[in-house]
N, C-alpha and C positions, 0 to 999 in steps of 0.2 A: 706946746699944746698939752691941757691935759689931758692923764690918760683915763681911760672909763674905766666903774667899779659897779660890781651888784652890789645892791643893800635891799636889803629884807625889811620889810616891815610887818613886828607881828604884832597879836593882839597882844595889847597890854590889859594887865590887872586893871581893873573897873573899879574894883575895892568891892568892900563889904560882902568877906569873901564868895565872890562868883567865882563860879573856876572857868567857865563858857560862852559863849555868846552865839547868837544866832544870824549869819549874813542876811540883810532884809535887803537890801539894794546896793548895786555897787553906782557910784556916782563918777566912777574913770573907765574907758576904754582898754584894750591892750593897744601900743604905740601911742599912747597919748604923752605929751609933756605936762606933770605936774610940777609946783613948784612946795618950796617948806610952808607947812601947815595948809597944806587944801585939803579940803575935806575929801575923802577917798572914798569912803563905804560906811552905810547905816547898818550899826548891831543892834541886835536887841537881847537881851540877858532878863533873867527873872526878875529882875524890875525896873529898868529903865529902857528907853532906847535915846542910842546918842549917835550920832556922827563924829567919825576920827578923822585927825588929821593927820599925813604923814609928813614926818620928821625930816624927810629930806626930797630933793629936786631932784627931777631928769626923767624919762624916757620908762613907761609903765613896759615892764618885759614880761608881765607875768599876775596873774589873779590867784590866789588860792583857794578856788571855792565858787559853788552857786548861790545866788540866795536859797534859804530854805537850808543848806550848810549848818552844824555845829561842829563851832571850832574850837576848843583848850585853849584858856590862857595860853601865851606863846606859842601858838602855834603861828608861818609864815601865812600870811593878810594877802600883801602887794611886792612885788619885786620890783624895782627898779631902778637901771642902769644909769649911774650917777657918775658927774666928772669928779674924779680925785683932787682936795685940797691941799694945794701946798706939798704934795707926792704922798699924802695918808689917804686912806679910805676914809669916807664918811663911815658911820656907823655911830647906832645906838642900842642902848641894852632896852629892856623890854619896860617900861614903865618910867623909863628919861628920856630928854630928848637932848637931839646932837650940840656939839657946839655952837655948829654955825647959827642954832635959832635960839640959844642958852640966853643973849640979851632980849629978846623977846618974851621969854616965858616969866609966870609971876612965879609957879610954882609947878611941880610933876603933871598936872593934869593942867596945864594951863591949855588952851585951845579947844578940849573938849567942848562943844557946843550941847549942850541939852534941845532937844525939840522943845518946841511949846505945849506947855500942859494938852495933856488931853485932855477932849471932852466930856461930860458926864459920861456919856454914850458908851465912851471908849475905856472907863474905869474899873473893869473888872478883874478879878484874882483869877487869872488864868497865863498856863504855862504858854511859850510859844508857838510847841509844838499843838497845843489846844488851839491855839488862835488859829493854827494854819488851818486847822480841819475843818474848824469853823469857816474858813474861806473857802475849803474847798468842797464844803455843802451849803455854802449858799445861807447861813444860823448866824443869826442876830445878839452875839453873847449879853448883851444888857438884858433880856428878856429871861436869862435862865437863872436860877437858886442852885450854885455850885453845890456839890454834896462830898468834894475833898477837904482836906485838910484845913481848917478856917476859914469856909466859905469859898475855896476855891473851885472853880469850875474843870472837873474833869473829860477826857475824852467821851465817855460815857454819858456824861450830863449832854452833850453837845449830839453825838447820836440819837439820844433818847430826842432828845427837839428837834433834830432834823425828821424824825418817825413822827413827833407830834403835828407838824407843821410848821414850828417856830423857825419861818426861816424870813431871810433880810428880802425886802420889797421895792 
């Protein structure tokens, strides 16, 4: 029989240097069995949001984080207790994946699924942590004239609308 091994999985580099990412939803339990490349957790980073897959199978022992979390590149994601190959630990460095799914992959990010475009609605210059505030008053970000950096929407902009009235219906 084999024998069982932790394996970490963290976030990996997104590229175009992000150094963070924000957990938006986890998509596993603790005690769940995942298998290689299931989608595990939605990130969102200053400018995408993607769902990862993790790189290897077995038994989820561990979450690192709640949504609304930011976490550093490489910091540990999901833990999970995997059966040792051929008496090696699985393991992968932070932005490859393992052997056992190396004929599966086209390239470093292969599995990363992107979401479907968002909506008009949904297309504004604003950080995460902006977005969250906006959820958590209730402000309809399509409706405001960001007044950061490039038309981006600051937390300020987003108070100032919630005092105006602009909020979602």
């Amino acid at each position: 029989m084999d024998r069982l091994t932790d394996c970490v999985f963290r976030l990996p580099d997104l590229g175009e240097g992000l150094v963070s990412g924000e957990i938006i939803e986890w998509l596993v339990k603790v005690g769940e069995q995942v298998e290689v490349d299931q989608l595990v957790v939605v990130v969102e980073t200053e400018k995408t949001t993607v769902e990862l897959p993790i790189p290897f199978g077995g038994t989820v022992v561990r979450l690192h984080g709640e949504p609304a979390d930011r976490l550093p590149v490489g910091a540990p994601l999901v833990t999970v207790e995997a059966a040792a190959i051929q008496g090696r630990a699985i393991t992968h460095l932070v932005g490859q994946r393992p052997n056992v799914a190396a004929e599966h992959a086209d390239d470093q990010l292969a599995g990363i699924r992107r979401l479907p475009p968002k909506t008009q609605r949904e297309r504004v210059a604003a950080s995460p942590a902006v977005r969250r505030l906006a959820r958590e008053l209730d402000v309809d970000l399509s409706g405001i004239v960001g007044t950061g950096v490039g038309g981006a929407i600051t937390k300020d902009d987003v108070s100032a609308a919630s005092s105006s009235g602009n909020v979602e219906g």
